[in-house]
KOLBAVEX-272611 format. One record per atom (N, C-alpha, C): residue in three letters; x, z, y. Coordinates in steps of 0.1 Angstrom, whole numbers, padded with zeros to 4 digits, always signed. Layout:
ALAXZY...
//
This chain:
UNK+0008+0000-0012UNK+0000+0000+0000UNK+0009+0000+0013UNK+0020+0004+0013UNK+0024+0008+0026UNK+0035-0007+0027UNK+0040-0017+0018UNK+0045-0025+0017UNK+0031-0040+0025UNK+0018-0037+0017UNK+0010-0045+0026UNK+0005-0044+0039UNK+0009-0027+0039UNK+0006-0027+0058UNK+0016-0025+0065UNK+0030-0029+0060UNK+0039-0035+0069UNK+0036-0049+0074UNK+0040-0052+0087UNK+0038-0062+0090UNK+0050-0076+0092UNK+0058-0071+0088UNK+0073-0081+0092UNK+0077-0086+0075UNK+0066-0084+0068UNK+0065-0092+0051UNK+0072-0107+0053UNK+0081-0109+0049UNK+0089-0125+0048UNK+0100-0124+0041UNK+0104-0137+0033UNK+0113-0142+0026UNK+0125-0134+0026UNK+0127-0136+0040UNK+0144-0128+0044UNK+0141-0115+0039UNK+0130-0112+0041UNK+0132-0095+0036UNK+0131-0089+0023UNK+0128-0099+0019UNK+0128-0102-0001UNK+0142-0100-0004UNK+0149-0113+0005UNK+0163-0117+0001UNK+0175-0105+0005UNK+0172-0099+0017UNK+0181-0094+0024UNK+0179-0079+0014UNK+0170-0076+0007UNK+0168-0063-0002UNK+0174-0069-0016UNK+0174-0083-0022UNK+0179-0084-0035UNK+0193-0082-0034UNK+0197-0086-0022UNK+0212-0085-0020UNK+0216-0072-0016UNK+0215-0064-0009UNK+0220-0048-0005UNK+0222-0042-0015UNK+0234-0036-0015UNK+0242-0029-0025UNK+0236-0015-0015UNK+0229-0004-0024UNK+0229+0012-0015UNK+0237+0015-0016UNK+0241+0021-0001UNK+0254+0031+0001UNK+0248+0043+0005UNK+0262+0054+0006UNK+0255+0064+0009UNK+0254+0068+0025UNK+0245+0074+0030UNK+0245+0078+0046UNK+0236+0066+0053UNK+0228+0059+0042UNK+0219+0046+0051UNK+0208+0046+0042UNK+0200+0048+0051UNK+0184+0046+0044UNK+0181+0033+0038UNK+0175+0027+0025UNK+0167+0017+0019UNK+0156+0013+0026UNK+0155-0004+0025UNK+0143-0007+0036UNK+0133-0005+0031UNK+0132+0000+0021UNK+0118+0008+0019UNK+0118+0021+0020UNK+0125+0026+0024UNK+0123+0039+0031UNK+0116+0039+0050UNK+0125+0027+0055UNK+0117+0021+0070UNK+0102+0017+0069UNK+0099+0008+0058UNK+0088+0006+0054UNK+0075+0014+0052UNK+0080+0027+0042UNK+0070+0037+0040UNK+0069+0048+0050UNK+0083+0047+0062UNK+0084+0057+0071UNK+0083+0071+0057UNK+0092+0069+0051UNK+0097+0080+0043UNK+0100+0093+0051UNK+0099+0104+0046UNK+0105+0115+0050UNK+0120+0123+0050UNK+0129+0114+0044UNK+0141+0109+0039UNK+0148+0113+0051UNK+0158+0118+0053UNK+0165+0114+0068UNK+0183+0111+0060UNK+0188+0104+0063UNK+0202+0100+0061UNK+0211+0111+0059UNK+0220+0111+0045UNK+0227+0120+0039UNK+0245+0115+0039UNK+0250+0119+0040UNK+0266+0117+0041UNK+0268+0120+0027UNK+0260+0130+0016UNK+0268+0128+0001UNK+0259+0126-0008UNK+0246+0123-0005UNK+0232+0119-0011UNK+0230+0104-0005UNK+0225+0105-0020UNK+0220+0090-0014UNK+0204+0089-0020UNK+0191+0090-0008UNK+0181+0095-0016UNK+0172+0080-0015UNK+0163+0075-0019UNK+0156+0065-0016UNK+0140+0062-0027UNK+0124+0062-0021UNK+0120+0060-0030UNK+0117+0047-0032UNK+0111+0040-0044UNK+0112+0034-0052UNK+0098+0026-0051UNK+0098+0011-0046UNK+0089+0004-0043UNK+0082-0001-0056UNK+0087-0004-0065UNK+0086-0009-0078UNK+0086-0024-0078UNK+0088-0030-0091UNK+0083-0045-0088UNK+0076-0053-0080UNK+0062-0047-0083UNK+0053-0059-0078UNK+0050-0054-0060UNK+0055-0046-0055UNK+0059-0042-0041UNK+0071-0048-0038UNK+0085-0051-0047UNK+0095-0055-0042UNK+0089-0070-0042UNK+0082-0075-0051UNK+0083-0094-0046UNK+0070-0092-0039UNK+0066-0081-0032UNK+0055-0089-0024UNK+0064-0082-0009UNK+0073-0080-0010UNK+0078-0085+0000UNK+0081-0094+0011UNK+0080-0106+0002UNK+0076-0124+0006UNK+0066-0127+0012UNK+0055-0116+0010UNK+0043-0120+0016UNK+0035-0128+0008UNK+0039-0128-0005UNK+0030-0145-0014UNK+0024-0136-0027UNK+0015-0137-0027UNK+0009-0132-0041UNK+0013-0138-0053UNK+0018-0152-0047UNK+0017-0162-0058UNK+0032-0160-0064UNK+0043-0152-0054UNK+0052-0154-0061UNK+0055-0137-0069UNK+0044-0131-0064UNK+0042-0118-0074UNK+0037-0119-0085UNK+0029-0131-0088UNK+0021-0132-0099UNK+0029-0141-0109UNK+0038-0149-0104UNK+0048-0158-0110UNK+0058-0147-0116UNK+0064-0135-0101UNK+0078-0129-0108UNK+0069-0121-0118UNK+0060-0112-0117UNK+0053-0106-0128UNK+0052-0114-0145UNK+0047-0127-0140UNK+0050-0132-0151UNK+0062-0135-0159UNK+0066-0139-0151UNK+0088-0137-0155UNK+0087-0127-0164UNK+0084-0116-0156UNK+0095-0102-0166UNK+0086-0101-0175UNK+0076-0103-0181UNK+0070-0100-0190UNK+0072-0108-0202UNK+0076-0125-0196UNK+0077-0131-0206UNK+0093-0129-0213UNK+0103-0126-0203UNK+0114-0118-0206UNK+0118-0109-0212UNK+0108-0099-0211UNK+0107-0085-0221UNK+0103-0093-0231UNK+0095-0103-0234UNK+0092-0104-0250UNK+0101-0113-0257UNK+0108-0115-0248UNK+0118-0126-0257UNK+0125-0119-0264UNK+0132-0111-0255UNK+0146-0098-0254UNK+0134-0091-0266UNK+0125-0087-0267UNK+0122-0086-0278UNK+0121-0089-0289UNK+0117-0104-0295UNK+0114-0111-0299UNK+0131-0113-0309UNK+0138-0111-0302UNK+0152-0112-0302UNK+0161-0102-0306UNK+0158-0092-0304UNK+0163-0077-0309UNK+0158-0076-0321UNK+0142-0081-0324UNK+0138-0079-0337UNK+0137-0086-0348UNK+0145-0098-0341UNK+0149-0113-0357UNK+0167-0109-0359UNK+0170-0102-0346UNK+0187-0102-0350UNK+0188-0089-0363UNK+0184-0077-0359UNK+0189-0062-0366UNK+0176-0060-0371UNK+0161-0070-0371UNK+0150-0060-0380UNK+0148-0048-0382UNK+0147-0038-0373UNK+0152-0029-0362UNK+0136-0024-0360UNK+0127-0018-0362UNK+0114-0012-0351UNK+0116-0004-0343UNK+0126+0005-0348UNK+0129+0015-0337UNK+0139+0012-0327UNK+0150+0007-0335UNK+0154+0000-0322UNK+0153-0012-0310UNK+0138-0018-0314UNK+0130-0026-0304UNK+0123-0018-0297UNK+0119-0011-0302UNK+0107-0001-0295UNK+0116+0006-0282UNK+0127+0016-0288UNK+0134+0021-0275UNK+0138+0008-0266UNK+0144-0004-0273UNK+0152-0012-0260UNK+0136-0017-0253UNK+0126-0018-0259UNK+0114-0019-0249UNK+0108-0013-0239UNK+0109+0005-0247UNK+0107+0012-0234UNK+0119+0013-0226UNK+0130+0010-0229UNK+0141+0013-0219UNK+0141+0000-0207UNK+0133-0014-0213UNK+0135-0023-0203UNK+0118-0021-0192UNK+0109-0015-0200UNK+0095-0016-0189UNK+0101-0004-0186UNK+0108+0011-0184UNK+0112+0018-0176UNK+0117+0018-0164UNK+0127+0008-0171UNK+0141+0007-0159UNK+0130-0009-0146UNK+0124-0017-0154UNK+0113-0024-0146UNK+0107-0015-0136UNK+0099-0004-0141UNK+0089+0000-0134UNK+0098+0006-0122UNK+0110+0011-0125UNK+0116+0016-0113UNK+0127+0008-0109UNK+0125-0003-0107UNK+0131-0010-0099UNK+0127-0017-0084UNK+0134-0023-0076UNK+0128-0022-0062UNK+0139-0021-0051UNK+0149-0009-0055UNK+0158-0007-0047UNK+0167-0021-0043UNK+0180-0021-0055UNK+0183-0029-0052UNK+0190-0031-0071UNK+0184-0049-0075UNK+0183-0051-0088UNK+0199-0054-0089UNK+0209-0055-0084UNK+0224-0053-0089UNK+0229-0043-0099UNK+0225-0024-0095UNK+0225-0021-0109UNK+0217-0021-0121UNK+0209-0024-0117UNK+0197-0025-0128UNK+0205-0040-0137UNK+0210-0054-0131UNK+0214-0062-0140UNK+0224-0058-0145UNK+0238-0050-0140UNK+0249-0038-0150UNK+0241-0037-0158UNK+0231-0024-0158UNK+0227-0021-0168UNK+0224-0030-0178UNK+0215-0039-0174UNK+0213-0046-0185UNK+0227-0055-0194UNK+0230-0059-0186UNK+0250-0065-0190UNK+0255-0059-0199UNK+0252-0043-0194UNK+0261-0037-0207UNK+0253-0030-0219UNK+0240-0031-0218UNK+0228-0028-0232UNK+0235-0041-0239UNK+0230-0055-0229UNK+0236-0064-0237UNK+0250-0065-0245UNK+0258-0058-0238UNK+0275-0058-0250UNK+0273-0050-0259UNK+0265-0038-0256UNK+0263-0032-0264UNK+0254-0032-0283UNK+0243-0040-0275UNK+0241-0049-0289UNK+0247-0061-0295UNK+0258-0066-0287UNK+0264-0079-0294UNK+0276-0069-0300UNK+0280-0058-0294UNK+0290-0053-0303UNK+0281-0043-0321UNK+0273-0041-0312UNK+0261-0035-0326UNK+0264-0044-0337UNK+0258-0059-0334UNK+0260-0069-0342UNK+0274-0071-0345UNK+0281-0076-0343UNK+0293-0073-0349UNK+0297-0062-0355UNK+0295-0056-0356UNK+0298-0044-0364UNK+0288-0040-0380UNK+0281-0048-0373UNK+0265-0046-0388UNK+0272-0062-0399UNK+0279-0070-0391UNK+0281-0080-0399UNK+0298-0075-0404UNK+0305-0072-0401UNK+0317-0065-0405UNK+0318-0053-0417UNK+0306-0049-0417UNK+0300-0037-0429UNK+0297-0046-0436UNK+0288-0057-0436UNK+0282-0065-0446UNK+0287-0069-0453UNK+0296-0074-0446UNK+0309-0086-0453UNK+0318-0077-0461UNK+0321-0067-0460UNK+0329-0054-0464UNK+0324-0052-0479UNK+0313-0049-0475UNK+0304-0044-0486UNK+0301-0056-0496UNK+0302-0071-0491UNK+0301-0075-0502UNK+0312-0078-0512UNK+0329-0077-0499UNK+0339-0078-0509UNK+0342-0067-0517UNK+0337-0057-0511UNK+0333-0045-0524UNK+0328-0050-0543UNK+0314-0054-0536UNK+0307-0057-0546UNK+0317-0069-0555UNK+0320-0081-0549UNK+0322-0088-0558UNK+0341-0084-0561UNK+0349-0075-0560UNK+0356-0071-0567UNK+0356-0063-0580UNK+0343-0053-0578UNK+0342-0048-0588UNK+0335-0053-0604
//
């Protein structure tokens, strides 16, 4: 609500928030936005959290809220789709699903660390995988020695 009754909604301000890296001692422009109660910290860095469909309606376009919405959803199910034909895994799809509609729902700020994170869930399962195929192979030169 407080993102649609701002009035200065435009592209640049979409853009100029995907890019800002938070530092500390500077308010997030959704802190200006919501006229937060926040006042600027020298060893805190506090900021709240617009979420998705507030951060791309920052453009002012519904249509490209309803587009990015559709993105990450169709995203989540691939990265699912994909977690659970690699390792056949339910539990381990289920957590990497709530871990990616969590870290979704609180995003807003600024999605640089949010893609880290994802970067390194992703090494993290390509090294999973390699390691489940290194057992396998192990285990079968086991098997066919004996």
């Amino acid at each position: 609500m407080a993102v649609e009754a701002y009035p200065k909604k435009e592209i640049s301000l979409f853009v100029n928030s995907l890019f800002r890296r938070p530092t500390v001692g500077e308010l997030d422009v959704y802190e200006s936005i919501s006229k937060s109660v926040y006042q600027p910290s020298m060893k805190f860095s506090f900021a709240s959290i617009p979420g998705p469909i507030a951060f791309l309606y920052y453009t002012n376009s519904l249509a490209i809220v309803f587009v990015g919405m559709a993105l990450f959803t169709v995203l989540m199910k691939i990265v699912d789709f994909v977690v659970f034909r690699n390792f056949k895994n339910c539990f381990l799809s289920v957590q990497l699903g709530f871990y990616l509609a969590n870290s979704l729902a609180q995003s807003g700020l600024s999605p640089r660390p949010l893609l880290i994170s994802f970067l390194m869930t992703t090494c993290g399962l390509v090294v999973l995988k390699i390691f489940i195929l290194f057992c396998a192979k192990r285990a079968d030169i086991r098997t066919k020695v004996r």
